[in-house]
C-alpha positions as CSV (number, residue, x, y, z in Angstrom):
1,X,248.0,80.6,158.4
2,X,250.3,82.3,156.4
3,X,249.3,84.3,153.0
4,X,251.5,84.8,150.4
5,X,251.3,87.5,147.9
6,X,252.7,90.2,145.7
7,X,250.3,93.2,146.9
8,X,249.8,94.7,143.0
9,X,249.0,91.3,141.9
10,X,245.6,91.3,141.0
11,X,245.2,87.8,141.7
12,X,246.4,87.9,145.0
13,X,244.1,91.1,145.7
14,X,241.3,89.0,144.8
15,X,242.7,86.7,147.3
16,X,243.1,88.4,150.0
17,X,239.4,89.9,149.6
18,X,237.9,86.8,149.7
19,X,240.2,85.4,153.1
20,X,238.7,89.2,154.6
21,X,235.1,88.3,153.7
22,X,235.3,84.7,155.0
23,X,236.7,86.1,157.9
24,X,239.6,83.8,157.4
25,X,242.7,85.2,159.7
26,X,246.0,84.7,158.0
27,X,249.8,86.6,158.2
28,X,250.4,88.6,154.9
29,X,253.6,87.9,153.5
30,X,255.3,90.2,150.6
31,X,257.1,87.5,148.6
32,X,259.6,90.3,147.1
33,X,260.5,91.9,150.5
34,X,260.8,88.2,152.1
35,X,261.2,85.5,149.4
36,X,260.9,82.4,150.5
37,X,264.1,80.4,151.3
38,X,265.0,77.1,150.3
39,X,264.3,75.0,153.5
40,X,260.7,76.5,153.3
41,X,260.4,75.9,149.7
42,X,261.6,72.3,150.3
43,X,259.0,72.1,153.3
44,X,255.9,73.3,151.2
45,X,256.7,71.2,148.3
46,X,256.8,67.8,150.1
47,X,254.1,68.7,152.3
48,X,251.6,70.0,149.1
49,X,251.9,66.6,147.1
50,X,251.8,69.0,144.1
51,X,254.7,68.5,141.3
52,X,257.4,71.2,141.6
53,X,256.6,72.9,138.5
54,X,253.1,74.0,140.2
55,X,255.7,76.2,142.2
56,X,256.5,78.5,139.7
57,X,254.9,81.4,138.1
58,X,254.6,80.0,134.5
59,X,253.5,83.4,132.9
60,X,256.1,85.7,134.5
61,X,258.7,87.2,132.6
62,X,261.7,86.2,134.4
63,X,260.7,82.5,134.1
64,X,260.3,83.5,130.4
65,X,263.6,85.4,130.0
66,X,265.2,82.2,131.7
67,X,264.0,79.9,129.4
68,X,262.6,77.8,132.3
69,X,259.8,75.8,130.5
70,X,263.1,74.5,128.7
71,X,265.3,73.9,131.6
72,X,263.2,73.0,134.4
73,X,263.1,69.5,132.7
74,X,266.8,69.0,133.0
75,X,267.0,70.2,136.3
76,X,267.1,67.9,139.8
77,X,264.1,69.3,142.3
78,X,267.2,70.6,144.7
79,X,268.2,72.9,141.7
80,X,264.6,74.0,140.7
81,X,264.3,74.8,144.3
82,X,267.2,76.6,144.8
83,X,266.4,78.9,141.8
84,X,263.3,79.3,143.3
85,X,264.4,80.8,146.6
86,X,266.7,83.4,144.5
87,X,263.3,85.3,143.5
88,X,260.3,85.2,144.8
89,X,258.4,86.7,141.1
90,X,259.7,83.4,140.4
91,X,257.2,82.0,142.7
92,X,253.5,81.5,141.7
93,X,251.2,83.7,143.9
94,X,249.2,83.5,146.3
95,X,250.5,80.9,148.0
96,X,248.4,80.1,151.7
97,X,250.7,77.7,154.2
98,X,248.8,76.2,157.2
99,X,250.0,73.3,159.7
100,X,248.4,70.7,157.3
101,X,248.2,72.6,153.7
102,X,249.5,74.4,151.0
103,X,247.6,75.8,147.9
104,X,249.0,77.4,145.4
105,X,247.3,80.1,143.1
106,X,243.9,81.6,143.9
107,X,240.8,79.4,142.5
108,X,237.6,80.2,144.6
109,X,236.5,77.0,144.6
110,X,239.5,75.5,145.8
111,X,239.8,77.7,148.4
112,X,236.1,77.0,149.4
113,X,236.7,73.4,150.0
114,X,240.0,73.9,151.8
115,X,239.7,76.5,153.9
116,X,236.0,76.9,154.5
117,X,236.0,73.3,156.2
């Protein structure tokens, strides 16, 4: 399984404490150091069955300096993509990839069901 995360998100912090304590094994992942490319991007997406947007950190400041709540509308899913794979704070965080499952952003409960099953 792989983890995700920005390591001084706090989000992802609480995370990766919770995988740890449900002695879940995973590969940590520093989305700055190794964003994700566009294949894998493309990969996740289809295989999550979540809408595109869900993809993106909302409430970071480059998506706000961009504009993106604006443009992302106008945009094909092979452009959002793309502009995703050019930063990974662009990304929302923690993402967790396994053989049959993506989730996006850390909600306990969530996590519960799909990972403690």
């Amino acid at each position: 399984m792989l983890f995700i995360c920005y390591p001084k998100c706090s989000t992802c912090k609480k995370a990766k404490k919770w995988l740890d304590e449900n002695n879940i094994g995973y590969t940590e992942r520093h989305i700055v150091e190794n964003n994700p490319t566009y294949d894998e991007l493309k990969e996740w997406y289809e295989k999550s069955g979540l809408p595109l947007k869900r993809f993106f950190n909302t409430s970071g400041n480059i998506y706000k300096e961009q504009k993106l709540k604006d443009k992302l509308p106008t945009m094909s899913e092979e452009e959002q993509l793309k502009l995703l794979a050019t930063n990974g704070m662009l990304v929302k965080r923690p993402l967790v990839i396994d053989v049959d499952k993506v989730i996006i952003g850390f909600k306990e409960i969530e996590w519960q069901e799909k990972l403690n099953s």
